[in-house]
N, C-alpha and C positions, 0 to 999 in steps of 0.2 A: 392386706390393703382394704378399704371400705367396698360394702359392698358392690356401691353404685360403680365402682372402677370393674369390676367384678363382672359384670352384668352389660358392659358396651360392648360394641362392635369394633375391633380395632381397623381401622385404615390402612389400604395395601403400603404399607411406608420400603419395608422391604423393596417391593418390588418397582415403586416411583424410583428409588436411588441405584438401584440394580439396572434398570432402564436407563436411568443415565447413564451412568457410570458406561455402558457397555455402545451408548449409542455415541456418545467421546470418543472413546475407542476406537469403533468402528470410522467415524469419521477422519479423527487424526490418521488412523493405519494408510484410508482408501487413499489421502493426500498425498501421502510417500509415492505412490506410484506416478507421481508427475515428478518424477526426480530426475529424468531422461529429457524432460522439457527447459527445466527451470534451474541456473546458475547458482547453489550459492545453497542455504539451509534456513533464510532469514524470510523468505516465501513461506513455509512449511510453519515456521513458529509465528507467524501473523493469521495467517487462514485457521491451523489448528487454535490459535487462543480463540479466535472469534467465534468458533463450534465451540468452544468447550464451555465457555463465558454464554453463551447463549441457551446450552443445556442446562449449567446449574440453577439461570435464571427460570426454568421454565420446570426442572425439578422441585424448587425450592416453593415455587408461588404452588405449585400443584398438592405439597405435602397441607399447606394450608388451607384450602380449598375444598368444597366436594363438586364444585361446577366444573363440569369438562372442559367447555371451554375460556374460563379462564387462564388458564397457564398457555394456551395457545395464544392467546389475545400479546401474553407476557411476552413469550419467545419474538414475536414479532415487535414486537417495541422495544426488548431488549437487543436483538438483533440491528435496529438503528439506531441505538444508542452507542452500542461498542462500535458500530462502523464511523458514527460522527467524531467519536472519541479518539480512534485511531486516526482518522484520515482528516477530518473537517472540525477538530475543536477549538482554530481560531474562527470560526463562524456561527458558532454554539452559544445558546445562552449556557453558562459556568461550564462552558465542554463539553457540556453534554445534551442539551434541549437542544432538535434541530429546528433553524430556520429556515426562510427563503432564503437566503443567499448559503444554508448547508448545502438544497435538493437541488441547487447549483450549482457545485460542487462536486456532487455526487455525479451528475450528469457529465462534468468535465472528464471526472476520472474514467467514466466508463467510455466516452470517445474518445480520450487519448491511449485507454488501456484497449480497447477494440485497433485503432489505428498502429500500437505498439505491436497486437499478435502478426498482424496483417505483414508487418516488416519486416520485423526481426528473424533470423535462422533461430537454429536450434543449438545448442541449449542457450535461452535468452535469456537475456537480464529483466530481474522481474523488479521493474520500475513500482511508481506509485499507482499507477492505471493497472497497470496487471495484477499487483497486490489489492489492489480495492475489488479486481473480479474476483479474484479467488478466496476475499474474507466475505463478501457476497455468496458468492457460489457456496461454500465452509458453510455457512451460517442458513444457507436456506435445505440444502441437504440433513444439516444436522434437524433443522424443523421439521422437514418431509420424514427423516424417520421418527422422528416423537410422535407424529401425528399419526404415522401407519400402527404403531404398536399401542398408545396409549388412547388416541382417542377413535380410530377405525377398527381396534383391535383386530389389525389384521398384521401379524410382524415380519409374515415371508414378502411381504411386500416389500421391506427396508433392504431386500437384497439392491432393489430396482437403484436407485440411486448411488450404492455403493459402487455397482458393475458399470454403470455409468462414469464415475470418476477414474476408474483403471484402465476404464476401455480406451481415455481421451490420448495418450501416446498411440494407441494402434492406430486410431482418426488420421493424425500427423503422419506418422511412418511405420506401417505396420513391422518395422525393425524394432520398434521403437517398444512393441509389447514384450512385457517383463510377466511372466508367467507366474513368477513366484507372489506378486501384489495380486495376484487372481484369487490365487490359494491363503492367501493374508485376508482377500477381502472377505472372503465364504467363510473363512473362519470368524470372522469376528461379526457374521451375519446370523452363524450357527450360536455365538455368544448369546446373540439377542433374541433367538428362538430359547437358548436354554431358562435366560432371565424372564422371559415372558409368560412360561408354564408355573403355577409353583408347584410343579408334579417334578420340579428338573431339583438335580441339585445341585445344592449354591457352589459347594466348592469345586464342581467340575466345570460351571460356568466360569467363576473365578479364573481359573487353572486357564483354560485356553484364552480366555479375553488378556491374561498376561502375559503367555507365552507369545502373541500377536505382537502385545504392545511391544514386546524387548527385542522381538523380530525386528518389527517395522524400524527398532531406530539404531541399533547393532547391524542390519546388511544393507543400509546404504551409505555405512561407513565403511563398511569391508568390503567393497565392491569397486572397481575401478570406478571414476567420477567419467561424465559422459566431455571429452573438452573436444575444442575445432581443431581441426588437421589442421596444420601449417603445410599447403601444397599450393602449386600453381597448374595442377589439373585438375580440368572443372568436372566437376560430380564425383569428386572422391571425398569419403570422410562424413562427417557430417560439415555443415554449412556453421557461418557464422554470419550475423545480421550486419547489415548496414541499413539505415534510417537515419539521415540526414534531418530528421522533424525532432526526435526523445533525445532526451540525456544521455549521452554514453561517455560522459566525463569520468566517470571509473575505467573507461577501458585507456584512458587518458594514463593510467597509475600501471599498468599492468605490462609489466615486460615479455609477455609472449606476443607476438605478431604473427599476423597470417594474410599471407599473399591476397590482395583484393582481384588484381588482373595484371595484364601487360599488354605493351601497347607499342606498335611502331606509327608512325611518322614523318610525310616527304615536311612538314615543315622545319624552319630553321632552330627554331625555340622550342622549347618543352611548351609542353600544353599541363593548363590548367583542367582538369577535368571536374566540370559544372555537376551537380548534381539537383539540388534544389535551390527556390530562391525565398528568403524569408525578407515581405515586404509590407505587412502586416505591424505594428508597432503599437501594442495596445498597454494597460497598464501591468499587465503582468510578464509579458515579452514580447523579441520579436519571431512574429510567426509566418509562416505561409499562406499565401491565398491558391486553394490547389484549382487547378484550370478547369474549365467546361468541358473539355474533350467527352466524349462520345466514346464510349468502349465500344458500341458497335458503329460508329459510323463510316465517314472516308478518309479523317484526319488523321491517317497514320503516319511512321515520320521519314514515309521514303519522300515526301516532296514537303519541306518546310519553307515557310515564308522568309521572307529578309528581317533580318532584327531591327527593330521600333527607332527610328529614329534617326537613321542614317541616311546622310546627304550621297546625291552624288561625286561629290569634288573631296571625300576622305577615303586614302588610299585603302583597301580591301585587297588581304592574301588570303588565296584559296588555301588549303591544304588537304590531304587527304590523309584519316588516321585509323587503322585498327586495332579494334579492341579484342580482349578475349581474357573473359570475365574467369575472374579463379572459382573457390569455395565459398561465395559468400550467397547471402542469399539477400534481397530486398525487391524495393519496388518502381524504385527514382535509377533511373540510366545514366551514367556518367556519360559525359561526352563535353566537347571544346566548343567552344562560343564565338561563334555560332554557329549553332549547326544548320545545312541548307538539304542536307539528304541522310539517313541511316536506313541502312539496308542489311539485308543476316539476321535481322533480329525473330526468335521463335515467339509465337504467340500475338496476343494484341495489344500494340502500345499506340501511345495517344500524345498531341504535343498542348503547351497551352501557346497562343500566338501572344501574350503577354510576356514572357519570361521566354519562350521556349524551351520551356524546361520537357524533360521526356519523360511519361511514367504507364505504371501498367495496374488495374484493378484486376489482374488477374493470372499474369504471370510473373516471374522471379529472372532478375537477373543473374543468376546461379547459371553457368555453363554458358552465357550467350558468346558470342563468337559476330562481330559485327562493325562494318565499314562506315564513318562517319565521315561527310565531307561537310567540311564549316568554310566560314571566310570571317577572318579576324580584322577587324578595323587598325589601319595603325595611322592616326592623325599624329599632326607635327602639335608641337606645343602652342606655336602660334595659332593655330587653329581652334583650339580647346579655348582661352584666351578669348580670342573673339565669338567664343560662343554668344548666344544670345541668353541674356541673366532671366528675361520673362519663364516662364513655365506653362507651357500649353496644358490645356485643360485636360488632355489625355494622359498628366503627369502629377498633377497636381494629387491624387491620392497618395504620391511619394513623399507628397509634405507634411503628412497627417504627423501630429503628436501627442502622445498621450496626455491627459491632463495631471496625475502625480508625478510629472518632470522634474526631479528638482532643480533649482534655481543654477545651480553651479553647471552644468551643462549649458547651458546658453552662455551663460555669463564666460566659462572658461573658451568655448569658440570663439566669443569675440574677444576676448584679448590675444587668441592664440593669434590671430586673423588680420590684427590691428594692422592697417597698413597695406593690406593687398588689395588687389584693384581690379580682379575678376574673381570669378568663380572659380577657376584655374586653380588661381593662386592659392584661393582660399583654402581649396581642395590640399594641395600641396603643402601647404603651412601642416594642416591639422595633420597630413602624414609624418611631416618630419621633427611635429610637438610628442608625437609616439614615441618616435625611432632617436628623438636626439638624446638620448641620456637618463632624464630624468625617469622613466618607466623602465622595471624589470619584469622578467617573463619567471615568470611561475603559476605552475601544477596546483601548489598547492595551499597555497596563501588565500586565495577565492573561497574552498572548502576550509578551512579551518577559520578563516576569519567570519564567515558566515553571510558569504556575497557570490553565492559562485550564480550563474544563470545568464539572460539578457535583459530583467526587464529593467524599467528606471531608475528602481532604489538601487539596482546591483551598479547599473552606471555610474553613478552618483557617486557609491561607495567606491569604486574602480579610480575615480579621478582623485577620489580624495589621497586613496591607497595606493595608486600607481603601485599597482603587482598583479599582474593575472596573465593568463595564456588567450590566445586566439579569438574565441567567442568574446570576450572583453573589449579588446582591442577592436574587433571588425563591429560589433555594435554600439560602442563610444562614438567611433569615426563616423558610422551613418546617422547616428541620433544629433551630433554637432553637426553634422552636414546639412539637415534639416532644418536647425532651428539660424543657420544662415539663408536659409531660401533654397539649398540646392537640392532638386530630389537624390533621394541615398536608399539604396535595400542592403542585405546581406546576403553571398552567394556561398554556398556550402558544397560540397565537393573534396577532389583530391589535390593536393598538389603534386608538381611534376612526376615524381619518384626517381630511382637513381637508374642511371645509364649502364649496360650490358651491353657485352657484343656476341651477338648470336651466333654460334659456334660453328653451329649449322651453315645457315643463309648468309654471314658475314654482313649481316647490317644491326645497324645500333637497334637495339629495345629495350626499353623502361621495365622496370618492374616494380608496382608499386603494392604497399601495404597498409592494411588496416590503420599504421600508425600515423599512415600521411592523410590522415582526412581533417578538414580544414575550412574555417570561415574567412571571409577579406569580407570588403563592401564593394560595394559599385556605387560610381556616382551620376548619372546624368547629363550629358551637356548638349545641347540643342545644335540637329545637323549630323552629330559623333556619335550621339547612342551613349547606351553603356559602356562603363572603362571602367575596369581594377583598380584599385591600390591596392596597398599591404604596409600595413601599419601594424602589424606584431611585429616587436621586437626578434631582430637575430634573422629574419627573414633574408634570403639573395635575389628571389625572384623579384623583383620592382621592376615595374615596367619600363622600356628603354627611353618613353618621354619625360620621363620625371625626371631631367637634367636637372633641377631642383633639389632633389633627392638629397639627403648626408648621412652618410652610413656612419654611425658615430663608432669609432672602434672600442668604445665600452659595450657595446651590444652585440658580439661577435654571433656567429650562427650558432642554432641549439638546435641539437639531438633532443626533438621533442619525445621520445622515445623512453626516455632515461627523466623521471621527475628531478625536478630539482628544488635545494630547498627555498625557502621564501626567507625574507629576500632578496637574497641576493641573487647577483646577474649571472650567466651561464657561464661556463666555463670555457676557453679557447678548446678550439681543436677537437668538438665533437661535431659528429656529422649533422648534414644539414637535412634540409627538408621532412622533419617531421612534422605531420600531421597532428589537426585532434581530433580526438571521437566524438567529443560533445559536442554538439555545434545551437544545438536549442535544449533549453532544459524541460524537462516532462514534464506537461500538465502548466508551463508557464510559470511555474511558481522562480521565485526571484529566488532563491538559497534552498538547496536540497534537505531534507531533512536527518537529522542527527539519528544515525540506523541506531549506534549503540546504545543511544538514550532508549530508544524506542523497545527493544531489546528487553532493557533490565526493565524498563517499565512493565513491561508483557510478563514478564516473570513474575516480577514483584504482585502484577495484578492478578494474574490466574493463582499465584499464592496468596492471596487474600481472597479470593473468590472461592477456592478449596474450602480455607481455616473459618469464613465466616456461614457455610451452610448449615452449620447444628444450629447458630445462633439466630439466624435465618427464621430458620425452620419454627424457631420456639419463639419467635416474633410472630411470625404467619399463624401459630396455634394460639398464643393470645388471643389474640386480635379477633379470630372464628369465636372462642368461646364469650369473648365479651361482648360481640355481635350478637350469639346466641341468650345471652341475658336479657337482652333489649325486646327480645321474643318468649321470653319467661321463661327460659329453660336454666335451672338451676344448679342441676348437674355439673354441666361446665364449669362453671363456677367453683364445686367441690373439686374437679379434677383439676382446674388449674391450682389450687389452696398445695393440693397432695403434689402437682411436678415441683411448682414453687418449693417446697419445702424440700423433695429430695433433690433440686439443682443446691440448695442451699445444705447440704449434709443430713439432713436426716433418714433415720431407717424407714421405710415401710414395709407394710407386712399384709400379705392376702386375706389375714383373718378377720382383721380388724373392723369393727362398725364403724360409723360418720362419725356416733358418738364417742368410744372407745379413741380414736384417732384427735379429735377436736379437746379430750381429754386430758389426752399428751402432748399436746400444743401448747397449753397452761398449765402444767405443772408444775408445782413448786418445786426448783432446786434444795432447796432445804427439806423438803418430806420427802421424796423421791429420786430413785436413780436417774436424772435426768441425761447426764454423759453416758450413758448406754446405748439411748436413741437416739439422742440429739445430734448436732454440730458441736466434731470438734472447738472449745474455747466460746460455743455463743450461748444463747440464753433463748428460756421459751416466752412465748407472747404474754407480757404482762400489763401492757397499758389496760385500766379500766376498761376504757371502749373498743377498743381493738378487741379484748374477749368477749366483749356484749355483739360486737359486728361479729366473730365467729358462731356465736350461740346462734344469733339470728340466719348466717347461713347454715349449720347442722341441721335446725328445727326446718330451713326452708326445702333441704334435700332427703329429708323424712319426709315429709310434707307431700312432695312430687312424687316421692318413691313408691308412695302408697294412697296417694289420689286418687280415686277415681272420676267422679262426677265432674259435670261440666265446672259447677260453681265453683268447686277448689281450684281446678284449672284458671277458671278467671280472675279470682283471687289471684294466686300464682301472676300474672300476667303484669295485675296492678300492682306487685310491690317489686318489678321489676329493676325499675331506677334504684330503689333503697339496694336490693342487692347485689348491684355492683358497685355503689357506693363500701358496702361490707365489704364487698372483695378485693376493693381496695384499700381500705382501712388494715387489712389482716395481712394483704402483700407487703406494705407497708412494715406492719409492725416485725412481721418473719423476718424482713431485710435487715431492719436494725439490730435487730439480735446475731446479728455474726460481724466480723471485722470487712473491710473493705478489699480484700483479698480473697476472700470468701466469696463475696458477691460478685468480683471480677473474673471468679474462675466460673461461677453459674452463666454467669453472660454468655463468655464465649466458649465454654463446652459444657453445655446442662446435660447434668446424667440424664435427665429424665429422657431426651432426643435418643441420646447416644445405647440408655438401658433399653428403652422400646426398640431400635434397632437390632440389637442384637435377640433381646427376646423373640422376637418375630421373626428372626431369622432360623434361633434351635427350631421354635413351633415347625416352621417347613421341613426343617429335617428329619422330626418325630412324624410328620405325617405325609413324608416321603413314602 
């Protein structure tokens, strides 16, 4: 090959791609050990792409670079790029520029995905908020090791954040440390020690960085999966979450069930057990307004106020109920409405005087064991009726509507409506415009059709589509309810559960499950307070003043338990009272997102992110050397002539001069073996000017090679522009001389990348 190749300093290239490669690796391995946390394998393939998509970017810009921190600069923008991408690229310019309304976004995810850890048991479902911490979290570990090895050169450092990602189960449940991710993680820590010497050798670094990788995803398949006990004794097992605020509309699909509590009761009815109230109705759903309460103050909930709104002339039944909470674990207390005292409960919980709802910043409803005494309103219908239609101002936030309501929402209340003469009524109508026929209940028509959620467009869509489960139903009824004048929230919780007779004590107890959790609305009436309906389809529970009521015998009760298909209506004769999981969708968004799409996209993309780093790379080397022309160095220049040509087929050879080489660039195929050296099927440089532009780069890299003085140097400097004009003129002409096949396979795998790679690799092991 010419001299001048001869004579450079090659670029650690090795060991930038060695350091990747190993600190992926190490990344995706440490991940695995949150597998005792997190439900499912679709967590693990979003956070690892996001490391790995962020290394190659920061490998790739660094191969072209000799500035340190340039590729740091990279990692970091490439790092919010692939996070806009995954999580916010309808808020992106083309998907991918973030804007204000992205670092919006991004804010959401990380307080609904902070508020998701806080709630959920173990092993949770890793929602949108959870997944956007942990492509976060992925992607900023994966920079913290680039930066310890490549630009702090200090690589025992990269232990620090890997033992931090293994150590996060022990945090949780120190049951919960998996010893063998310890020994995964040091391995693939010692990888990065090996890659970082070039005194190590490559195939031993090789060798254990692979045996980690096949580890890490070979024994958390072979390994029993961590799932919830089904018991109804509390603190055995692990826990399973309840959060009445996140999506758990997949646990809506899932035929395991697990005991949430049981509960006896002096009153006559089953009790609905209240958990949150979502009263909030913005344009993306409706949400909670969580209370003032005081975690240390005096508002605990052995002495609760009377609920908002009650006259004294509406009849009021005390009751008194026990609970005694299974395996689950959360943050919101179930309990009957209203409650006026709870007592037994461990830890500090807090009420809000708004909702009265009960919650705790800091202990778990896992194991409680605890007495609730409520008083339930039961006004006669005439009463409700004579409410007062005005709306005190202490209410009036019940009226709020979001501003993308679509039109059909108003417009359908008042037809449903037409005709009634209170508030009552109106109320009543729009229960029995649910329940009389025209709507069927289904799981999974909402997901597939591409409407599942609360917010307005899912409404919208709900009326048009008539087919959805719970969540549907109870935020239709309150948003119609609204735009008649009445205030409306949603109240989420359990419903009844089924009836026992305790074996023991010989008195009736409920025992309710995971699968009976559930949304209704409540409606407001001035004097009455709050009041239920139920307006899903299939429901028994309707309250006993809704003389009104018409149970239409197309809509028989559903075993919410058991999906069923869309459309159609439920089938006679399964059990009643199931419950849903979902009751607010994460993060607000109106339609969950398509995982599977998400998925092959991830694939698709980390295999294009792979296939495209040679080609990368030999863009990012351009680019330096045409840079460095603009500074007079003409070298470059020659070296780019020489990859160019060997991405395009031709031989080179160590011996050869500038001359010698520039020689056999233009030879004639008719005097000389040209198919020797050449390109397979292509032809050497023979435009007139194309070999006057190579002459003038040869004669320019003689010129520099043997320069001394300042003045040839500045010469050199001024004929700059002309010779990358040359160097483009002879790029050029090289190209054309092969078929388009030819030039397609230089693009995306240039020997030149791929040959320097490996050469530099023997070099290490000859002077191992």
């Amino acid at each position: 090959m010419a001299g001048s190749r001869r004579g450079r300093t090659l670029r650690p290239t090795i060991p930038t791609a060695a350091s990747s490669g190993a600190t992926a690796v190490a990344v995706v391995v440490a991940l695995g050990g949150l597998n005792q946390l997190l439900v499912g394998g679709l967590w693990w393939l979003i956070s690892g792409a996001v490391a790995v998509l962020v290394v190659i970017a920061i490998g790739a810009v660094r191969y072209g670079t000799r500035r340190p921190l340039v590729p740091t600069a990279a990692g970091a923008v490439a790092l919010v790029v692939v996070l806009t991408l995954f999580f916010a690229a309808d808020t992106a310019l083309l998907g991918l520029i973030p804007t204000p309304a992205t670092v919006g976004r991004f804010g959401d995810l990380l307080v609904s995905g902070a508020a998701s850890i806080q709630e959920q048991g173990v092993p949770a479902t890793a929602v949108p908020g959870i997944l956007f911490i942990l492509g976060l979290g992925a992607g900023l570990v994966a920079f913290s090791i680039d930066t310890f090895v490549m630009v702090a050169r200090s690589p025992a450092l990269a232990g620090i954040p890997l033992i931090a990602i293994v150590a996060v189960p022990g945090f949780v449940d120190p049951d919960f440390t998996d010893p063998f991710y310890f020994v995964l993680a040091g391995a693939t820590w010692l990888l990065i020690l090996y890659v970082a010497s070039p005194r190590t050798q490559p195939a031993v670094a090789v060798g254990v960085g692979a045996v980690a990788m096949v580890a890490a995803l070979v024994i958390p398949v072979a390994l029993p999966e961590v799932e919830p006990v089904e018991t109804s004794t509390p603190g055995d097992g692990y826990a399973t979450g309840l959060n009445p605020i996140i999506d758990l509309g997949d646990d809506l699909r899932r035929p395991d069930a697990v005991v949430a509590l049981t509960y006896t009761t002096t009153s006559e009815e089953r009790q609905y057990l209240r958990m949150a109230t979502l009263d909030d109705f913005t344009d993306s759903a409706w949400e909670p307004t969580i209370g003032s309460g005081d975690p240390d103050g005096d508002d605990g909930p052995e002495e609760i106020a009377a609920a908002p709104g009650r006259a004294g002339d509406v009849a009021v039944v005390e009751s008194t109920t026990e609970i005694s909470m299974g395996n689950v674990r959360g943050r919101w207390l179930p309990a009957p409405y209203a409650p006026r005292s709870i007592t037994g409960l461990v830890g500090r919980w807090v009420w809000d005087p708004e909702t009265l709802n009960v919650r705790s910043e800091r202990s778990s409803v896992r194991g409680q064991e605890y007495v609730v005494t409520s008083e339930a309103a039961v006004p006669t219908s005439d009463q409700l009726r004579a409410a007062d239609p005005l709306v005190a101002a202490d209410f009036q936030a019940y009226l709020e509507l979001p501003d993308g309501l679509p039109p059909i929402v108003a417009q359908q209340a008042l037809d449903v409506t037409a005709g009634a003469a209170t508030n009552y009524d109106r109320a009543v109508a729009l229960q029995s415009y649910f329940r009389g026929g025209e709507f069927t209940y289904s799981e999974d028509a909402p997901v597939e059709s591409g409407y599942d959620g609360t917010g307005p467009g899912v409404i919208g869509r709900f009326l048009e589509e008539k087919s959805g489960y719970c969540v549907h139903f109870a935020s239709a009824m309150a948003a119609m309810a609204r735009t008649l004048d009445i205030p409306a929230r949603i109240g989420v919780g359990f419903t009844t559960g089924n009836e026992v007779r305790n074996s023991t004590t010989g008195e009736d107890e409920y025992t309710v499950t995971t699968d009976e959790l559930h949304a209704w609305p409540e409606l407001y009436f001035a004097n009455v307070g709050w009041v239920r309906f139920e307006p899903t389809v299939g429901r028994t529970n309707v309250p006993q003043f809704n003389e009104a009521v018409v149970d239409d015998p197309a809509t028989p009760d559903i075993d919410e338990s058991t999906a069923t298909p869309a459309p159609t209506a439920a089938p006679e004769g399964v059990a009643p009272d199931r419950g849903d999981a979902g009751a607010v969708p994460e993060g607000g968004a109106d339609a969950g997102p398509d995982w599977n799409a998400i998925v092959l996209g991830l694939a698709a993309l980390a295999l294009l992110g792979v296939l495209s780093v040679p080609a990368f790379a030999r863009f990012a080397k351009r680019r330096a050397r045409v840079h460095d022309l603009h500074h007079g160095s003409a070298l470059g220049a020659w070296e780019e002539v020489q990859d160019t040509a060997l991405d395009l087929g031709w031989q080179l050879t160590d011996a050869e001069t500038p001359r010698q080489f520039a020689d056999r660039l233009t030879v004639d195929r008719d005097t000389r073996e040209f198919g020797a050296t050449g390109p397979v099927g292509g032809s050497p440089v023979s435009d007139p000017a194309a070999v006057a532009a190579l002459e003038r780069l040869r004669a320019a890299v003689e010129l520099e090679s043997f320069a001394r003085s300042g003045g040839e140097r500045a010469a050199r400097a001024e004929s700059a522009s002309a010779t990358a004009a040359d160097l483009h003129a002879v790029l050029l002409a090289l190209r054309a001389g092969v078929d388009r096949r030819v030039r397609l396979r230089a693009a995306l795998a240039p020997a030149s990348v791929l040959a320097r790679w490996f050469a530099v690799g023997a070099r290490w092991r000859n002077q191992r």
